[in-house]
C-alpha positions as CSV (number, residue, x, y, z in Angstrom):
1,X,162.9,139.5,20.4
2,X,164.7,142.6,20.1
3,X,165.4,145.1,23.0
4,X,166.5,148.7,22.0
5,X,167.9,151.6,24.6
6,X,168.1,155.1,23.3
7,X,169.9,157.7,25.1
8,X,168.0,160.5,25.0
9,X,169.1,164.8,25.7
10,X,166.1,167.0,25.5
11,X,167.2,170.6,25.9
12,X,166.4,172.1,29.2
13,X,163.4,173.4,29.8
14,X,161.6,171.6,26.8
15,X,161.5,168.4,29.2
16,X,157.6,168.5,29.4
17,X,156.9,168.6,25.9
18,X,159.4,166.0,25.5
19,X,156.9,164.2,27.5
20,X,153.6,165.2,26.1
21,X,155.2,164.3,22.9
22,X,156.3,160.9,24.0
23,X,152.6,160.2,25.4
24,X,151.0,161.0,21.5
25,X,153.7,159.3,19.3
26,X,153.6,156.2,21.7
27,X,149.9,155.5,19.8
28,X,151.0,155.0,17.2
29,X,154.4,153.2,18.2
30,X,151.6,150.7,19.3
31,X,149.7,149.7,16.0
32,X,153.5,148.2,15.2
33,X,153.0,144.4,14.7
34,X,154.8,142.6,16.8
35,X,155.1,145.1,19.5
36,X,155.3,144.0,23.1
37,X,155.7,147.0,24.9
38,X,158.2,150.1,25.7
39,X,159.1,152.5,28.6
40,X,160.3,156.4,29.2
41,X,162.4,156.5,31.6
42,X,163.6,159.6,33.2
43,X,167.1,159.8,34.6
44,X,167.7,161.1,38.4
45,X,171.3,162.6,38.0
46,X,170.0,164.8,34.9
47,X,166.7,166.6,34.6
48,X,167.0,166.7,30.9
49,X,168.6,162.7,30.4
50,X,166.1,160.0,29.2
């Protein structure tokens, strides 16, 4: 298995899109064979840190 972390800066204000873009690319992140399952993850000292 592998297990990848990205560090992610979005630039402020664009945070939501960020997000509604996450949500439609993550359908097709799924079709991947092999895939087990990921996570967005939104960081509490910086609005725009994922």
């Amino acid at each position: 298995m592998i297990l990848e972390t990205a560090i992610r800066y979005v630039k402020k204000g664009e945070e939501q899109q960020f997000e509604h873009d996450f949500k439609i690319g993550r359908q097709y992140i799924c079709l991947i064979d092999g895939y087990l399952g990921h996570s967005l993850r939104k960081c509490v000292e910086y609005e725009n840190k994922y």
